[in-house]
N, CA and C atoms as a LAMMPS dump frame, in Angstrom:
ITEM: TIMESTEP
0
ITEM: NUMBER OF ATOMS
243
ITEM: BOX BOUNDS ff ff ff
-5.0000000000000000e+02 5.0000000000000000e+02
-5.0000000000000000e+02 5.0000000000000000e+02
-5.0000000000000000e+02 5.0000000000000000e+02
ITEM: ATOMS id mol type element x y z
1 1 1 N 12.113 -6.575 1.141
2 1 2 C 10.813 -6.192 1.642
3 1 3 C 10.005 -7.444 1.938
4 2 1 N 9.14 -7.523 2.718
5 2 2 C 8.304 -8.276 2.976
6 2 3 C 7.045 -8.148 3.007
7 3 1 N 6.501 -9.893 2.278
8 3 2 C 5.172 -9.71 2.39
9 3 3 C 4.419 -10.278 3.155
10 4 1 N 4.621 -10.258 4.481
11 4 2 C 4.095 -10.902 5.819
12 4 3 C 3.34 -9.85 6.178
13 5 1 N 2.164 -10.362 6.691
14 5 2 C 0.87 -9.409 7.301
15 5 3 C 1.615 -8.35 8.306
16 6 1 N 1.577 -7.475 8.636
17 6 2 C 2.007 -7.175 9.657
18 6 3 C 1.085 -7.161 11.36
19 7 1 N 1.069 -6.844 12.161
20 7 2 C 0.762 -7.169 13.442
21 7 3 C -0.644 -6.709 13.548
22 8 1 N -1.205 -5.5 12.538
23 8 2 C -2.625 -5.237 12.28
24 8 3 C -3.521 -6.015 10.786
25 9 1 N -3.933 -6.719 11.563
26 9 2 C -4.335 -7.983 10.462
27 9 3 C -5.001 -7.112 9.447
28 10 1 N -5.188 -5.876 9.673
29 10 2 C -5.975 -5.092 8.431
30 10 3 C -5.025 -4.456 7.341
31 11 1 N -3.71 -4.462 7.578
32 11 2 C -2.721 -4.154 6.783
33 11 3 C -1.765 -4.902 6.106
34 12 1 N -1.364 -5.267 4.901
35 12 2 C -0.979 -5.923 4.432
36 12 3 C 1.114 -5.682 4.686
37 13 1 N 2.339 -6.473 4.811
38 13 2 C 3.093 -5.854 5.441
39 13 3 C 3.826 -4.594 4.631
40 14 1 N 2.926 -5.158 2.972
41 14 2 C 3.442 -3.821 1.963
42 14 3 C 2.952 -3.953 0.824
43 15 1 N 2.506 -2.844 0.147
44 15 2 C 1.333 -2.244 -0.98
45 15 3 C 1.948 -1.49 -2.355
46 16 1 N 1.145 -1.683 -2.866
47 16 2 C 2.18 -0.642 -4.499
48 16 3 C 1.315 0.336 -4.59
49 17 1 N 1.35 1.725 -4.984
50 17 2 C 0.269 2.141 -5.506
51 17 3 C 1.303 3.296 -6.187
52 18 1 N 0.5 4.088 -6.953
53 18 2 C 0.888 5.561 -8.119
54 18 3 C 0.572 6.367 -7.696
55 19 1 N 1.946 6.987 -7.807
56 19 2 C 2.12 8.447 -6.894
57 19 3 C 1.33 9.45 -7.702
58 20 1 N 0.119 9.795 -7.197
59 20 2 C -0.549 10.447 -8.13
60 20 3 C 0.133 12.112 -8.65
61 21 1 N 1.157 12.588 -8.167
62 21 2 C 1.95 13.696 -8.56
63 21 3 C 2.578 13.403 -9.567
64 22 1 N 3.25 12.053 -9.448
65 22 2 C 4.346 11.388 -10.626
66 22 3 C 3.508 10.467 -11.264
67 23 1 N 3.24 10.038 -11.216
68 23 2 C 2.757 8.638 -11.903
69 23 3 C 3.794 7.628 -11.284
70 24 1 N 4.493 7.697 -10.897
71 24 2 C 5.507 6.848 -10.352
72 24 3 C 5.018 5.677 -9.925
73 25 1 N 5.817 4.26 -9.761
74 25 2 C 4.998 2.989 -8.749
75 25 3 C 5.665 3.378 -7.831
76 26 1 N 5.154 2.918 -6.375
77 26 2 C 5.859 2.978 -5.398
78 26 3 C 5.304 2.074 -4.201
79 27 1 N 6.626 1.663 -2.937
80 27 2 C 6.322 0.875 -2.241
81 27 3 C 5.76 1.443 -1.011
82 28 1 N 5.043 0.992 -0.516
83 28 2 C 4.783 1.613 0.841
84 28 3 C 4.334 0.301 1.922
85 29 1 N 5.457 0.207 3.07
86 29 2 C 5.64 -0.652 3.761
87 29 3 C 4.63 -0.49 5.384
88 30 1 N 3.815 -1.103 5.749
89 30 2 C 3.598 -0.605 6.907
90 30 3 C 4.19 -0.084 7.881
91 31 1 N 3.187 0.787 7.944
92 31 2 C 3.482 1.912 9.567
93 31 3 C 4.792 2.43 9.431
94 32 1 N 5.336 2.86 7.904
95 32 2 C 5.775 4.096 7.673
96 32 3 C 5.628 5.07 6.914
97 33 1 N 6.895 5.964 7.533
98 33 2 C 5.934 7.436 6.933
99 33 3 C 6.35 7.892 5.628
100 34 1 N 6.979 7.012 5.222
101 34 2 C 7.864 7.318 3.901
102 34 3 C 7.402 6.75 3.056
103 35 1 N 7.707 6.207 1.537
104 35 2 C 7.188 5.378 0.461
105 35 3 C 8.449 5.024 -0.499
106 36 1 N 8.592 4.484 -1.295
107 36 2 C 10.409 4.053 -1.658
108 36 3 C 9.571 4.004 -3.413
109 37 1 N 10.455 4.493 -4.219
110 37 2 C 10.182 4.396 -5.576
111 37 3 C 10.586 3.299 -5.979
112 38 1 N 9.629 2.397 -7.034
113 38 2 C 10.073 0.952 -7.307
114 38 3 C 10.398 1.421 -8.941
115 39 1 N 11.36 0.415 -9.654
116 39 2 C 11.921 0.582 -10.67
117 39 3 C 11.164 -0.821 -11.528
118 40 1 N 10.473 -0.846 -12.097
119 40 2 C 9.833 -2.011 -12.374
120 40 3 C 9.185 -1.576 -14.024
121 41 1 N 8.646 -2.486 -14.3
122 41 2 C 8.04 -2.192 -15.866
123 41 3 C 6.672 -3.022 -15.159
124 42 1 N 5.948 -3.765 -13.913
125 42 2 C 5.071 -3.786 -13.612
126 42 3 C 4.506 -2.886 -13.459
127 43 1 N 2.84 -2.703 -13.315
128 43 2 C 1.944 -1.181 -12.399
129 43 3 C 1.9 -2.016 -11.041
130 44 1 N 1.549 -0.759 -10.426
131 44 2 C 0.98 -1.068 -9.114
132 44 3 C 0.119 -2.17 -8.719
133 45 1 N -0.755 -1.905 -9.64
134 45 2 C -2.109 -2.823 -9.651
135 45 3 C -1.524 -4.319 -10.227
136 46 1 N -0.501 -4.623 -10.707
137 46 2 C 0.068 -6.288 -10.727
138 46 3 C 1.017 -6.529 -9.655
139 47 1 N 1.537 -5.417 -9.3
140 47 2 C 2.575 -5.691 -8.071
141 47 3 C 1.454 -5.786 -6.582
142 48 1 N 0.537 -5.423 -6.992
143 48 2 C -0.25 -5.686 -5.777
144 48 3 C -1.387 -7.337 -5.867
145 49 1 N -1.114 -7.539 -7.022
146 49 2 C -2.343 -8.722 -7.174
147 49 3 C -1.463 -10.379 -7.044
148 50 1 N 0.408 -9.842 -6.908
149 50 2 C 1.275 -10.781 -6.826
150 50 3 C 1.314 -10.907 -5.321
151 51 1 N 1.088 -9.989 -4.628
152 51 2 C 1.145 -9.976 -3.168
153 51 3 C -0.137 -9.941 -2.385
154 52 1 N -1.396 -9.804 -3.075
155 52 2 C -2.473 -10.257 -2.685
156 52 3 C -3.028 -9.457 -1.888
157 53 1 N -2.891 -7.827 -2.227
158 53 2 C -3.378 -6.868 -1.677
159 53 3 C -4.872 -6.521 -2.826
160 54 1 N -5.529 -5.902 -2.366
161 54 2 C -6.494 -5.68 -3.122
162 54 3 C -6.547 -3.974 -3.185
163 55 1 N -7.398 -3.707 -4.438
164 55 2 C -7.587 -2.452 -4.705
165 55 3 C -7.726 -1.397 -3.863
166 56 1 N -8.774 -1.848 -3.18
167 56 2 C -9.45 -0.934 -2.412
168 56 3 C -8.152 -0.526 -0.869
169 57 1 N -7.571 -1.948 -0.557
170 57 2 C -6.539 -1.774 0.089
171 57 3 C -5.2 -0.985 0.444
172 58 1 N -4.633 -0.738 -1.274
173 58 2 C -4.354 0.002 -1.769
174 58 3 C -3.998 1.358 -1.852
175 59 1 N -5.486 1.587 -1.988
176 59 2 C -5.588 3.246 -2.069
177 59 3 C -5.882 3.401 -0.657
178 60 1 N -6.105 3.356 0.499
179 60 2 C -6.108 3.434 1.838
180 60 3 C -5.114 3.595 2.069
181 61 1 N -3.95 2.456 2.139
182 61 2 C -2.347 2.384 2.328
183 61 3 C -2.113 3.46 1.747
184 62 1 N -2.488 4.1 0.32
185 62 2 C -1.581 5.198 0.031
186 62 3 C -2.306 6.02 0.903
187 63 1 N -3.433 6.84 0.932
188 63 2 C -4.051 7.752 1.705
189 63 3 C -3.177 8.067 3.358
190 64 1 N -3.08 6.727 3.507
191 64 2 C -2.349 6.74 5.167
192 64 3 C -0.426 7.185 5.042
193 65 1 N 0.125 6.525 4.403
194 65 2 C 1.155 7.725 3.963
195 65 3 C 1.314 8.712 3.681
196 66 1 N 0.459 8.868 2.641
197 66 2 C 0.318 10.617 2.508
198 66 3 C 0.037 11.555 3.487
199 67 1 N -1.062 10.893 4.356
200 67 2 C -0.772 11.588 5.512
201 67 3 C -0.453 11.024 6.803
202 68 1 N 0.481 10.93 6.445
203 68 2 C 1.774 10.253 7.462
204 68 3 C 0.972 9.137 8.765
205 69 1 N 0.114 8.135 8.138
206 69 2 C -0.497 7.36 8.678
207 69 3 C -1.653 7.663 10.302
208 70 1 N -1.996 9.151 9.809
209 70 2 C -2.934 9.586 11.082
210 70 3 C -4.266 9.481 10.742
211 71 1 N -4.229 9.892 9.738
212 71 2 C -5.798 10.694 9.698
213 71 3 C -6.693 9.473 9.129
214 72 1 N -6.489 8.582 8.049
215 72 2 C -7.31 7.597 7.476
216 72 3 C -7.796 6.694 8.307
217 73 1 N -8.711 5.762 8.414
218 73 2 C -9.356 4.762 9.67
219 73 3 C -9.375 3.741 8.155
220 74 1 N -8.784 2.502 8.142
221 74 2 C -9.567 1.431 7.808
222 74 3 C -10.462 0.744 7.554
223 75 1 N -11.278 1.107 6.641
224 75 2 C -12.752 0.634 6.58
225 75 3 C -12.613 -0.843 6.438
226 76 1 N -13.851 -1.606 7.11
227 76 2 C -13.802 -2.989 7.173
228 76 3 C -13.633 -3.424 5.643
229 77 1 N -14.287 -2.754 4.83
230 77 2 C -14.491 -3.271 3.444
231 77 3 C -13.473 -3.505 2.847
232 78 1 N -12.011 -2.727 3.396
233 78 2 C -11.003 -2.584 2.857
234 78 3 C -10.179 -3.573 2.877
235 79 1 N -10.387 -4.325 4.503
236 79 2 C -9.5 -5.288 5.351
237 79 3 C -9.379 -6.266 4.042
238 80 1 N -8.036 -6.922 4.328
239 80 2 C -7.525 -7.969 3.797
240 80 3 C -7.998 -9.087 4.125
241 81 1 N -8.11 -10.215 3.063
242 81 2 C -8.624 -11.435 3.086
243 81 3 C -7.988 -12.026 4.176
């Protein structure tokens, strides 16, 4: 996986967050519609602070998977450093 910006400087090229059904960590890679279960003894929230995504970032990225990356808009506040 990679952690290169991807081509929308507002998205990071991939995010951790908890599957709020499971508790599960999981990866979610830009601009897809899927999410991949990570096997880790990290949370989300350190697998994301190693890759320099931020919170708020985060939970957007998950929001936009969940629904299959249509419906959420990017709030500036959210954008990545």
């Amino acid at each position: 996986m990679s952690d290169k910006k991807s081509a929308d400087s507002g998205f990071p090229g991939i995010a951790f967050a908890t599957l709020p059904a499971t508790g599960e960590t999981i990866a979610i890679r830009y601009d897809e519609h899927i999410y991949y279960r990570v096997q880790t003894s990290k949370t989300a929230e350190e697998l994301n602070a190693m890759y320099g995504v931020s919170q708020a970032l985060a939970r957007n990225v998950l929001e936009r998977v969940l629904s299959s990356w249509e419906t959420a808009v990017l709030k500036p506040e959210n954008r990545a450093a």
